[in-house]
N, C-alpha and C positions, 0 to 999 in steps of 0.2 A: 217449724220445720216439718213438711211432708213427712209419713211412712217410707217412699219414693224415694226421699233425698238421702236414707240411710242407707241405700242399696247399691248406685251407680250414681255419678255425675250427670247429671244431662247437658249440663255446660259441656264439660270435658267431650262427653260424645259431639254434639253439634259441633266445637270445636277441630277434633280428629276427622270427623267425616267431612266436614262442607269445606273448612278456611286452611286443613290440611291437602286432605285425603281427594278433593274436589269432586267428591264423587258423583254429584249433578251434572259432570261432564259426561258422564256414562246415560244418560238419558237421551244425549245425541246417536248413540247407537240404534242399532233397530230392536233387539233383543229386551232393552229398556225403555224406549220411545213411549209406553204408555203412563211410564213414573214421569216425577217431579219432586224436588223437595218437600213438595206439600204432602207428598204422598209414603214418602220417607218418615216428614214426620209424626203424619198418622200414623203406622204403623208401629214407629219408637212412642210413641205417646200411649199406645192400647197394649204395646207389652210391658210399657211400666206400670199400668192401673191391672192388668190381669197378676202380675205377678206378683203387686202389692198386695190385690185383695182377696189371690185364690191360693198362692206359691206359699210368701213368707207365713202367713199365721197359723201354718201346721208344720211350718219347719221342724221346731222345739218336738212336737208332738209324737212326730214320724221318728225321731232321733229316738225317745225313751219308749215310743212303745214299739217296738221292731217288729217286721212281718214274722209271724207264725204256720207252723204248719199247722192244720188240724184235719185228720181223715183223710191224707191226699193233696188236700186244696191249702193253699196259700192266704192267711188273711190279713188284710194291711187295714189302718184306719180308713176311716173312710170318705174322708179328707183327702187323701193324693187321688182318687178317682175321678172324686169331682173336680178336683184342681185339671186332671189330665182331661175331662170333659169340657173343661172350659177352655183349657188350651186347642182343643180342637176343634171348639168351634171358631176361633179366631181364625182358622187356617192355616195358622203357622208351621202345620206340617207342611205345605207346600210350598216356603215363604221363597223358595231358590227355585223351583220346579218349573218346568214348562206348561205352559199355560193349555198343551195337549192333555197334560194328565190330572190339571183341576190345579195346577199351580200362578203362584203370581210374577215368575221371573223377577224375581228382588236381585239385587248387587249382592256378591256374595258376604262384602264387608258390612254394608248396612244389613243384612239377615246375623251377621256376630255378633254386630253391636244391639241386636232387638233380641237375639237369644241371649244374649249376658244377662238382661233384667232376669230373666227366670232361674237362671245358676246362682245369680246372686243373693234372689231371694230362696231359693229352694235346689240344693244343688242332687238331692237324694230323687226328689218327685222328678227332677226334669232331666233326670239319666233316661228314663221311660222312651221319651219323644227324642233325645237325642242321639239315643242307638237305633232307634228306628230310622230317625233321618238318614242314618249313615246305611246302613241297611238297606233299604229305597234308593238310595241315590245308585248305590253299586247295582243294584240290579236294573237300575235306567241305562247304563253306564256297557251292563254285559248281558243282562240278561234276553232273552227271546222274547218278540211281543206279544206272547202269552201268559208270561211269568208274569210280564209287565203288567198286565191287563189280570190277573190273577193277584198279584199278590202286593202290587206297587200300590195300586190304586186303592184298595180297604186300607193299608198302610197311610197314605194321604190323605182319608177321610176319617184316621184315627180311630177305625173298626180293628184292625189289624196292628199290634207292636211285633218291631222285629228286637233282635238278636245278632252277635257270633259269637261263634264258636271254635276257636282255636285248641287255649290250653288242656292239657290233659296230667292227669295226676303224676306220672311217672317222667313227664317233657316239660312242664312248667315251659316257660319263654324258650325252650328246646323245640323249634315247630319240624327238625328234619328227623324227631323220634316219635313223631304221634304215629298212633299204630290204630286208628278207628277204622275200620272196614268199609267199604262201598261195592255190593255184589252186583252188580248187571242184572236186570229180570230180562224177560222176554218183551215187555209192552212199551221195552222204553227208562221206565222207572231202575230206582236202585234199593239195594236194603241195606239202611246202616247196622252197625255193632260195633259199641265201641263207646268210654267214658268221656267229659268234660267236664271239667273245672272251673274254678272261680267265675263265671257266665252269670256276668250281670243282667237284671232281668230277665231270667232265663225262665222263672215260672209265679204266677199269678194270678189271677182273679179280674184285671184291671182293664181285661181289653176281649174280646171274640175269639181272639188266637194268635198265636205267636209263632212266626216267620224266622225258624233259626236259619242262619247262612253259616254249612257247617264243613270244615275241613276233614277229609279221608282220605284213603286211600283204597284205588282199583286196583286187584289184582294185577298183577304182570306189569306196575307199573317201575318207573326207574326207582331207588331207593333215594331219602334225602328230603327235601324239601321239594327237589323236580318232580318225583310221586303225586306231590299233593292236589287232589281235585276240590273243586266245592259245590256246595248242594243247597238247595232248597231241602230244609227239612220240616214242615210245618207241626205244631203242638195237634193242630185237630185236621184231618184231612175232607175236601172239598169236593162234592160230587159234582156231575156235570153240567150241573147250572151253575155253581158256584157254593150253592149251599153249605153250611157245615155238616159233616158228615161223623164217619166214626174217627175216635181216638187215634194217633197213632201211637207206633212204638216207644214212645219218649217218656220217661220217668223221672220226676224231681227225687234223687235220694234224700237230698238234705239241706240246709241255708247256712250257708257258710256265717257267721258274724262280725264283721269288722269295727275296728276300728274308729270311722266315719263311715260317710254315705247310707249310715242305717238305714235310712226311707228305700232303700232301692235293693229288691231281691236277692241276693250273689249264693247261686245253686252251683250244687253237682247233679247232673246228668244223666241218665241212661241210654243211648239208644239200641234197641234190637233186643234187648232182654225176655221178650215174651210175654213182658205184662199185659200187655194191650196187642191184640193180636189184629190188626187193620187185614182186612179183608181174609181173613181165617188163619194168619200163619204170624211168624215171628218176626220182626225187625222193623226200624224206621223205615218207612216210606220217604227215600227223597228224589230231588232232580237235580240230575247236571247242572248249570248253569256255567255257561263256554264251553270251551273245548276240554278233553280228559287232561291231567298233568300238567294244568296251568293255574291248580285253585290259589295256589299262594299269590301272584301277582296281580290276580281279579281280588285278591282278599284286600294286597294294599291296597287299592282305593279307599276302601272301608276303615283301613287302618290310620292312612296318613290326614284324613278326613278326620276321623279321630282324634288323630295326636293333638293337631292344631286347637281341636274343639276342646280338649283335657284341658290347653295350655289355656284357651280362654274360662275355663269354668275354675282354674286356679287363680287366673287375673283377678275375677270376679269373685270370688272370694276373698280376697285378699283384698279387694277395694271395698267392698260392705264391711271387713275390720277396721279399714282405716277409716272409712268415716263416722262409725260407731266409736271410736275411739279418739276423734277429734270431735264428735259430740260430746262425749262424756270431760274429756280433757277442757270443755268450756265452761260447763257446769257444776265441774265436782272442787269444793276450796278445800285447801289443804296447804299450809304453810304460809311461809312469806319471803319476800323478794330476799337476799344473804345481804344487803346494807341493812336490812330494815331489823334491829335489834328489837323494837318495842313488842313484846308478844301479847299486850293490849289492842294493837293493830287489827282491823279486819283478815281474815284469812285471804289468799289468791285463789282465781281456780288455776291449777296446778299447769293451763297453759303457758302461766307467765314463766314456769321455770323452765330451762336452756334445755335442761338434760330430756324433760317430756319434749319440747318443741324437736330436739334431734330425735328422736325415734317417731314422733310423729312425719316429719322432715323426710325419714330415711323411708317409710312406710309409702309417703307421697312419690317417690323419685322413683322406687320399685313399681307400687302399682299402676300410676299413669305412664311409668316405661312401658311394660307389659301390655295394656291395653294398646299402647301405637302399635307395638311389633302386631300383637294379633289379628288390629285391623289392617295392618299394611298385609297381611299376607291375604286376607278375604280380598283385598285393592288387586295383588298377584294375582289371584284367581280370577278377577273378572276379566284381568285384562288375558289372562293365558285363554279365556274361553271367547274372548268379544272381540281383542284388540284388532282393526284395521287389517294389520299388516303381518306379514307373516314372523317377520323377523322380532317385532315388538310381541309377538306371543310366544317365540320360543324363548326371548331375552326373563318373559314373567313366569315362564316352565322352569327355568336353568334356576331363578330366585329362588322360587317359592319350594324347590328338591331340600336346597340347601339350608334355607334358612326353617323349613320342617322339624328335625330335631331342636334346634335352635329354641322354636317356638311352643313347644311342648316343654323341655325341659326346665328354662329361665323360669320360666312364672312358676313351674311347681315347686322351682328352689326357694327362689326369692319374695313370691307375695304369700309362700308361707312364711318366710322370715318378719313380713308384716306383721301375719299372722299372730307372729310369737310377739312382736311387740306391742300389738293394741291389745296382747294381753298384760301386757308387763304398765303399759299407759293406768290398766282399771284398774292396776296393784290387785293387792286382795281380793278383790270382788273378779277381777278375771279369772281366777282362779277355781270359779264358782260356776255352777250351773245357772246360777241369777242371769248372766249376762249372756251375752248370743259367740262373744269372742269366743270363749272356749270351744263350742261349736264347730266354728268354722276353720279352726286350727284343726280340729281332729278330722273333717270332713277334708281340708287339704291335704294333709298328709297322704292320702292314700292318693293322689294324682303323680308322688315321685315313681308310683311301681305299675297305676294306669296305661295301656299300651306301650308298657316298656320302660325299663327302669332308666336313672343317667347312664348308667352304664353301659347300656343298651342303645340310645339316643350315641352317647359318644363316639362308640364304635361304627355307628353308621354315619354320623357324622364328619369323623378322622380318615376309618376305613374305606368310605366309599363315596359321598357327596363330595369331597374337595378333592379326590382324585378321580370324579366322569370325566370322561371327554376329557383326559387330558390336563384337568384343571380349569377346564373352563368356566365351571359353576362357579368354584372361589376365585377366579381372577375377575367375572364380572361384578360378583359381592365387594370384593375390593375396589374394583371400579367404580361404584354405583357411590360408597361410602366416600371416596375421594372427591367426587364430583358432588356431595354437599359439604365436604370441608372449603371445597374452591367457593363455591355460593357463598359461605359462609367468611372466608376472607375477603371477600369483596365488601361484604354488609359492612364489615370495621365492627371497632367496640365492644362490646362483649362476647356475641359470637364468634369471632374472630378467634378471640382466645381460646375458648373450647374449640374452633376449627383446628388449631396449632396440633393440641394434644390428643385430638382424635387421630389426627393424618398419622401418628409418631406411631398410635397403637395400632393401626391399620398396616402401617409397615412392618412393625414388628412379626406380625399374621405371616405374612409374605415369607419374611427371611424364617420365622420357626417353624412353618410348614414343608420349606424346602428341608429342613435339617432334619427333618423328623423320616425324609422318609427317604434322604440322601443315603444312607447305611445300605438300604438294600433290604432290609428286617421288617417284614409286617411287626412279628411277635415284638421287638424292641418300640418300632413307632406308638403303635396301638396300647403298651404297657400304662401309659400314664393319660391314655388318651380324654378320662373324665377332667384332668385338667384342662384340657385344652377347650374342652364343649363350654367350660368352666367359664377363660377365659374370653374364647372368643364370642360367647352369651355377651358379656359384659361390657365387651368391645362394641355388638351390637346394639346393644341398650343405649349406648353411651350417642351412637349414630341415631337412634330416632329420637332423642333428647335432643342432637343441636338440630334436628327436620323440625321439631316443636319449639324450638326457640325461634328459627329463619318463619316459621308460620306466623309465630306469635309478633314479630315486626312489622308483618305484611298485612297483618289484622285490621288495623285501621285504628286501635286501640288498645295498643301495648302499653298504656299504661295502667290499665285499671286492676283491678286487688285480682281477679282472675290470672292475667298476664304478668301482674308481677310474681304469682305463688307459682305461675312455669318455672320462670328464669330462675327463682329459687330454687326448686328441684333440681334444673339443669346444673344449677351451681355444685349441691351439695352432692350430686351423681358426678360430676367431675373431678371436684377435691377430693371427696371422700370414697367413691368405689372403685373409679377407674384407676388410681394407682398399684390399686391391687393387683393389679394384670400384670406387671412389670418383674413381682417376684414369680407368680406362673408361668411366663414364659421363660425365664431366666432356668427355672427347674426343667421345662421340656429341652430346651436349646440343650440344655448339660447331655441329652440324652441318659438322664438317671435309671440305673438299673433295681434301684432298693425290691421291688417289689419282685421283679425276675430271679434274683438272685434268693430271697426269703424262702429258706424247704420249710416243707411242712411239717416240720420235727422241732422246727423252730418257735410254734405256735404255743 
């Protein structure tokens, strides 16, 4: 077994992309016309051999020795730089970009599925390049083609990492109390003042300079989140060739320490303090970017970009446990079969017992769930940007809103729940630093509170996706999921069956959404609403497990040890998780007040 093989599936991928996801049908577009499978799987082939041979072997490394400050400067080993130099020479900053700006126009799904290799092996090193990505994109997306040509492009050739900049000490996930400053100059420019927090990669050693996209506020503006502008705020400011010039006003106070993701910076901030005085006086130097009082909705891009990419670098973790774990679970003897009394007998490796094959089982059923969602929604996005027709592009807008928290939150529940069992698979030894499990359990963890906690995800989920338009996002979600249960009663025989119990939990969505919000009561609907992201996560999951079963018929070779370890999955995500919805929805329907009713005196 490959390095490779402990990271991601390559089956699994070719499988979701070409015999699901078909996405060599996108090469008939013009935006894609110069791809080919061949060229897809070049691509997945050189980010599985960069991230084997530059990502994974300083994972461990990057974890125990943590960036430090010394003198001002940031020092990290020395190892994630040259890993981030090699990912730059692949190109893979530009693997989605237009081929205007030095990009290769890739499919948004096949670019998931070639950035998973690097999460997977390295989830701290490739925050770097993936906040940049997002960073870039948003300002191809709003910015002026100056910005673009300023700050896109070194961005794309991996001279430049970006940034944002949201949270602030006293607002945490509160974005309508940030109180950072943006004064007007005379030449155009603004002057920030004003803290931020938790700002991942926000300072460094690793790159020529760093491109914050930072949230403020202009004088006289409305109060709220409507207030909020956003800024190019650069670490080093650019003369008029482009050159690096003087410092600006931007100060690392300090490096926050978590958790996981040690390989990867997490600062607070100064801007405007005076330390650095760019062009003889006090404050960040930054630029509009769009219009005043519209930075929060330039910012989603960046954010909901984001979400999806957390949910995939939780997938991705949680699938390198499980295969670490079904490695180990082949190799490791321990016991014997419960008939086999003889304690003279050879030992088993600890596969053949029922109770590892279920957590290994349950590990499988999450993480290859998670990775369909993820790439279906990159499939969303190609078609929301390429599709033909007009209506076929707003049908993969209205998806891909909704199923956003969705796809964020699932995986960072549940392929840490992987997580938690390939560590419980090593027994003792997971428990250890020896093995990479424990790792990737504490590096997951921190993707529940990454752009947004459940609770966060839920409320925008309950509160506001499945009531746009009227309901229209969740009636087509409903739609879409009914129309492969129908496929799927057609097929007969085992699909069939999982069609039955999908249809029941798809209905169920219907009738408890109307209840929830029939009262009249935001505050009563919304009260239990993490249930509900809960449930209807799970419901979701349940719908791309029978799209992976209906593929796996169509395969041409549903029978072999690959296609039969789907249907298994499919199986045990249908007996065993999707029941669970039935007491969650049963708690929403009741419209239970426990939590409203609880004072705080009661605590």
């Amino acid at each position: 077994m490959s390095s490779s093989d402990l990271l991601l599936s390559r089956r699994d991928l070719a499988f979701l992309l070409y015999d699901w996801l078909d996405v060599t049908r996108l090469t008939e577009r013009p935006r894609y016309a110069e791809h080919s499978r061949e060229t897809f799987d070049a691509v997945l082939d050189l980010a599985a051999r960069v991230a084997t041979e530059r990502f994974a072997p300083h994972n461990r490394a990057a974890d125990t020795a943590e960036p430090t400050v010394d003198g001002g400067h940031v020092r990290t080993i020395p190892q994630v730089k040259a890993a981030l130099e090699a990912f730059a020479g692949t190109g893979l900053f530009a693997a989605t970009l237009d081929e205007s700006v030095g990009g290769m126009q890739l499919p948004h799904a096949v670019a998931a599925a070639t950035f998973a290799w690097f999460q997977a092996a390295n989830v701290g090193t490739s925050a770097y390049p993936f906040l940049t990505l997002g960073n870039a994109n948003l300002l191809l997306a709003h910015g002026s083609a100056e910005q673009v040509d300023t700050w896109v492009r070194p961005m794309v050739a991996g001279r430049f990492f970006g940034t944002m900049c949201l949270s602030e000490p006293q607002a945490g996930s509160s974005l309508a109390d940030l109180t950072t400053r943006a004064e007007p100059q005379d030449d155009g420019t603004y002057r920030l003042t004003g803290t931020k927090m938790w700002i991942s990669a926000g300072d460094h050693e690793l790159a020529e300079n760093i491109v914050h996209l930072v949230l403020a506020r202009i004088p006289g503006g409305p109060p709220g989140v409507k207030g909020l502008s956003l800024f190019v705020v650069p670490k080093v400011l650019l003369d008029d060739d482009g050159a690096l010039g003087p410092r600006n006003d931007v100060v690392l106070v300090g490096l926050n320490h978590k958790l996981g993701y040690r390989g990867t910076t997490n600062t607070l901030l100064t801007f405007g303090e005076g330390v650095h005085r760019p062009y003889g006086r006090a404050g960040a130097v930054g630029y509009l970017v769009g219009t005043p009082h519209h930075g929060l909705a330039l910012m989603f891009h960046m954010m909901n970009e984001a979400r999806i990419g957390i949910g995939a670098g939780a997938t991705a973790l949680g699938y390198t446990g499980y295969l670490k774990s079904v490695a180990y679970a082949r190799q490791r003897p321990q016991g014997r079969p419960v008939a086999d009394k003889d304690p003279t007998t050879p030992q088993v490796p600890i596969i053949a017992h029922p109770d590892v094959r279920r957590m290994l089982l349950a590990q499988k059923s999450y993480v290859e769930g998670a990775l369909a969602l993820v790439l279906y929604c990159g499939r969303l996005l190609d078609e929301e940007k390429t599709a033909p027709a007009e209506a076929d592009r707003e049908r993969a807008h209205l998806l891909l809103e909704l199923l956003t928290p969705i796809a964020k939150s699932w995986p960072s529940q549940w392929c840490l729940a992987a997580n938690d069992l390939a560590i419980q698979v090593h027994g003792g030894y997971g428990y250890t630093r020896d093995y990479d499990v424990e790792q990737h359990w504490r590096d997951n963890r921190l993707n529940a509170i990454h752009e947004g906690t459940h609770g966060i995800q839920a409320l925008d989920l309950l509160g506001r996706k499945v009531t746009m338009r009227d309901g229209a996002a969740l009636e087509l979600l409903l739609e879409t999921m009914r129309a492969t249960a129908d496929r799927a009663w057609k097929a007969d025989g085992f699909a069939a069956d999982l069609a039955g119990r999908l249809a029941t939990a798809v209905d169920r969505i219907a009738v408890v959404t109307r209840r929830l919000w029939a009262p009249g009561d935001p505050e009563l609907a919304l009260a239990n609403a993490s249930v509900y992201l809960a449930a209807v996560g799970h419901v979701v999951i349940a719908w791309m497990w029978l799209e992976q079963v209906l593929a796996v018929e169509a395969s041409g070779s549903p029978a072999d040890e690959f296609c039969a370890g789907k249907r298994a999955a499919a199986r045990y995500f249908y007996r065993w998780e999707l029941p669970t919805v039935t007491a969650q929805f049963d708690l929403l329907e009741s419209l239970d007040r426990t939590t409203l009713d609880m004072r705080e005196t009661w605590f």
